[in-house]
Each structure stands twice: as C-alpha cells, then as structure tokens.
C-alpha positions as YAML, in Angstrom:
chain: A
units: angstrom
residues:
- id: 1
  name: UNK
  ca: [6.42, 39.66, 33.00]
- id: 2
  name: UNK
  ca: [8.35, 42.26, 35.90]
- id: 3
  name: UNK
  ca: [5.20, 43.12, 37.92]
- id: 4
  name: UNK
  ca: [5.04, 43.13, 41.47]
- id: 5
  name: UNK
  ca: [2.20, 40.77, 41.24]
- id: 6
  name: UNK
  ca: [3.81, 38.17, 38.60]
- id: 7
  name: UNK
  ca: [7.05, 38.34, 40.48]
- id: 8
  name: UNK
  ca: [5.72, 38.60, 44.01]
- id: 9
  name: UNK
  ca: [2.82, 37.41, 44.75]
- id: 10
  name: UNK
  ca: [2.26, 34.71, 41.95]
- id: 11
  name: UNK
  ca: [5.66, 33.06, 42.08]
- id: 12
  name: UNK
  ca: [4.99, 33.51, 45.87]
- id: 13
  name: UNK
  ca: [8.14, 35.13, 46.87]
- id: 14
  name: UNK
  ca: [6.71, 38.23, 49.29]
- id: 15
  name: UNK
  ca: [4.41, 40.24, 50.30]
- id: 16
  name: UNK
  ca: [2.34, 42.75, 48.35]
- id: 17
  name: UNK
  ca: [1.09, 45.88, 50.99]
- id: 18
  name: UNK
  ca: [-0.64, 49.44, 49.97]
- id: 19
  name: UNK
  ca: [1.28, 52.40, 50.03]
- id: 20
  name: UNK
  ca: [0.65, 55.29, 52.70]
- id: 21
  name: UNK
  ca: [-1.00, 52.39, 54.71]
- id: 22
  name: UNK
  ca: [1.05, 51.12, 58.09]
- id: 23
  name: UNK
  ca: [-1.22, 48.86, 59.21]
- id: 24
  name: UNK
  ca: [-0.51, 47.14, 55.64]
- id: 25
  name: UNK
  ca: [3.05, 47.51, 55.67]
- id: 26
  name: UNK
  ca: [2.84, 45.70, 59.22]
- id: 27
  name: UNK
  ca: [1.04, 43.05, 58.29]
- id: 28
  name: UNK
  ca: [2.86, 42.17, 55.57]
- id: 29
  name: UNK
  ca: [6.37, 42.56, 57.72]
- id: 30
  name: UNK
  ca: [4.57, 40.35, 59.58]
- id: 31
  name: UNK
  ca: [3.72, 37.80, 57.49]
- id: 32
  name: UNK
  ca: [7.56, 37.64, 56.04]
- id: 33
  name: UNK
  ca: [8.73, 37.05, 59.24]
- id: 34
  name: UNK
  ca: [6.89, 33.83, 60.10]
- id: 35
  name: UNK
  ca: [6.69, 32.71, 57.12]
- id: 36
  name: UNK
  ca: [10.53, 33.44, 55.79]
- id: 37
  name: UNK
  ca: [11.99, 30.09, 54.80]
- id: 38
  name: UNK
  ca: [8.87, 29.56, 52.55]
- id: 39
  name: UNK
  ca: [9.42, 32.55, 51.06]
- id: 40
  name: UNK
  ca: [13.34, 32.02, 50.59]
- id: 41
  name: UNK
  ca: [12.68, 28.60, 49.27]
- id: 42
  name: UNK
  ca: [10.18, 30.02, 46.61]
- id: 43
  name: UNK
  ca: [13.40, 33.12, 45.28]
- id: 44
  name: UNK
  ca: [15.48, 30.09, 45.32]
- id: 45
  name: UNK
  ca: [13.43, 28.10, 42.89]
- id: 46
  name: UNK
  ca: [13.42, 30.36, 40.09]
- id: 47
  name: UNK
  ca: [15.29, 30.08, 37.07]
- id: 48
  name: UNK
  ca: [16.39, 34.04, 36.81]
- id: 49
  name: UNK
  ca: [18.18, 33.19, 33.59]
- id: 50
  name: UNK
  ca: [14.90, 31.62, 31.80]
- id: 51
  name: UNK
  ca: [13.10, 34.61, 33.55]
- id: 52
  name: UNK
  ca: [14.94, 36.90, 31.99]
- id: 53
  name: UNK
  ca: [15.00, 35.33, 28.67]
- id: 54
  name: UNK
  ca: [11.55, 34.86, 28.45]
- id: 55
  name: UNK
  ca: [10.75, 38.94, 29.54]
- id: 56
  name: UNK
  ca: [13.34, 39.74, 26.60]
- id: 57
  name: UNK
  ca: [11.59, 37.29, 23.97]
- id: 58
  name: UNK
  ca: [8.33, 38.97, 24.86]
- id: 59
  name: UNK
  ca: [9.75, 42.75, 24.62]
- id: 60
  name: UNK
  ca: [11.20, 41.76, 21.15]
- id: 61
  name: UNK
  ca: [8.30, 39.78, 19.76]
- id: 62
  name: UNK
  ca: [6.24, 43.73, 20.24]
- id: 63
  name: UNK
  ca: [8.53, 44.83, 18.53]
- id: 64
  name: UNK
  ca: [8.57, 42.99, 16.11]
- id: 65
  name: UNK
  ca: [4.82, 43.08, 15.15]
- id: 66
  name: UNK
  ca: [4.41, 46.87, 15.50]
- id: 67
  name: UNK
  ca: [6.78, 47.14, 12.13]
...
C-alpha cells in the first residue's frame, strides 16, 4: 500500500533511481524536471484521505485474521 513503487512509480508521481548510483540519481532529476507538471498533476489527483483509509483497512483486516 506505502511502497515506493505503489506510491511512485504506479500512481506515476516520480521517479524511482538506485542508491549509491549518480548517473541514476541524474537521470531521474532529469526526468522530473521536464516532465514536472505531469508529475504535479498526477500528486494532485489522489485522494490522500481514501489512501489512507484504505492502507488502515488493510493493516486492520491482518490483524484481524492472525487472532
């Protein structure tokens, strides 16, 4: 539900790069910049609220079936 992929790359709001890797890093600062307002419009589209709901329902629902 919180992942970097799920929440970034999948919803489509940045940029994944590998750590201890520069030329990643720059690519990926890279990519941001020319492609900012799609990635702004995509963080604006999300519901956080239902987001957040949704990550809490699944949390519970473990819990509930471990007992």
């Amino acid at each position: 539900m919180g992942s970097s992929i799920d929440m970034v790359k999948n919803l489509g709001t940045g940029v994944l790069f590998r750590s201890n890797d520069p030329d990643s890093l720059h690519a990926a600062i890279d990519e941001l910049e020319q492609h900012y307002c799609r990635y702004l419009q995509a963080v604006r589209t999300i519901n956080w609220q239902a987001r957040d709901e949704q990550q809490v329902e699944a949390y519970t629902s473990l819990l509930s079936t471990e007992q």
